[in-house]
N, C-alpha and C positions, 0 to 999 in steps of 0.2 A: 504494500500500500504506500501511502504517501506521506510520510513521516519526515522531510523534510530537513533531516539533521546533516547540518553543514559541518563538511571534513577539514579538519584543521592543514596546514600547508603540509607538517610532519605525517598524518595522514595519507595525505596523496603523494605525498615524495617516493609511499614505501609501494605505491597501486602503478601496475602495468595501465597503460591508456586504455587496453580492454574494459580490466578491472573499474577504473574510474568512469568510462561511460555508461558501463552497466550495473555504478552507484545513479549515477544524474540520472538515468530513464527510472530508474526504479524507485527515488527517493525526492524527487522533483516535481514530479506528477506529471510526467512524460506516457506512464503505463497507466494513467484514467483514459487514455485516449487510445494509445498506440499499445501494438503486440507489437513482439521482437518477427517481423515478418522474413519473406523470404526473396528472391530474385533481387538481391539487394534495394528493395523499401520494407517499410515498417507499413503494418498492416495495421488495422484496426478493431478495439472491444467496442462490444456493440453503442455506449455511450459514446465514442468515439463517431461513430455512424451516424448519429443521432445528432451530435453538436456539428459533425462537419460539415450538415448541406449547406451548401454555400458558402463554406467557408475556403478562405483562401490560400489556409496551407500555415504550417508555424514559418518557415521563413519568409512568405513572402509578407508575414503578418509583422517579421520584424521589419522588414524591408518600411512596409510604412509606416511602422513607429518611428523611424527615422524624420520622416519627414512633417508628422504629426504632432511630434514633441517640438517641433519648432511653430508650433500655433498655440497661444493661449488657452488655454482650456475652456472659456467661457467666449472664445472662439470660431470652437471647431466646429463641424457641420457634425447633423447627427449620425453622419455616415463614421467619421474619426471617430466622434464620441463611444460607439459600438464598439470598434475595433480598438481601444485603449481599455474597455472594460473586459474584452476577450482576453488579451494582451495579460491583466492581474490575473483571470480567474483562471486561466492555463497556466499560471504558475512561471512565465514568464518574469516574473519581477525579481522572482528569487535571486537572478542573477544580473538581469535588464532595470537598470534604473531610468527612471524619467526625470529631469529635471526642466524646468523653466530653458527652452530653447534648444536642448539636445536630449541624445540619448546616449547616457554613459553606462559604463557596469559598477554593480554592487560592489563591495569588499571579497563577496565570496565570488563573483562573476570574477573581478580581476585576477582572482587565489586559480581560479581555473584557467583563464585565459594564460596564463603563465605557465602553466603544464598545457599548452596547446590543446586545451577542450573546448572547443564552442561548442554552440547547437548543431552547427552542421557536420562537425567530426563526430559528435554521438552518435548521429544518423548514420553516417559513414561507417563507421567502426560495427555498430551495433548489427547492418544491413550484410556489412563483408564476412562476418560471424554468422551468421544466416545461412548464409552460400553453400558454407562448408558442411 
């Protein structure tokens, strides 16, 4: 489940990048959505099914948070508005910070980004493990 307990740096120093992607899907809330699928993508639990019509995908979702966090929030159309509450409640924040004009990472987003784990190497790592 989605317990959300963030790994200290001496934690992740000692996790192969396997290992540590397949803490972030699992403890992030990556697995409310996503199975660990096969033909290199990630599949989905039926809740997953359910929240994703229409939706536009976790990275193209970061994609316009990019550009959304540079609009005031009392701003934004109700189309961004949507897409910045999807943005929290996918558990995106855990590591994706918003501030006033950008979009930076968290302390634990940066702990990761430093062992080379975004969102899209999780994907990656998580889909190439699959294969095999």
């Amino acid at each position: 489940m989605n317990t959300k307990k963030e790994l200290s740096e001496a934690e992740m120093s000692h996790m192969s990048s396997d290992q540590l992607a397949k803490y972030v899907f699992e403890h992030h809330g990556c697995g409310g959505c996503h199975t660990m699928g096969a033909n290199g993508k990630l599949g989905y639990t039926e809740r997953g099914k359910q929240v994703g019509k229409g939706f536009i995908g976790c990275i193209s979702l970061l994609t316009s948070m990019n550009l959304i966090a540079q609009v005031e929030p009392a701003n934004r159309t109700p189309e961004e508005k949507k897409k910045a509450v999807k943005f929290s409640e996918f558990g995106c924040t855990t590591c994706h910070q918003i501030t006033p004009g950008k979009l930076g990472l968290t302390s634990y987003g940066a702990k990761l980004k430093s062992f080379h784990m975004a969102c899209t190497d999780v994907e990656k790592i998580l889909s190439r493990q699959s294969q095999n």
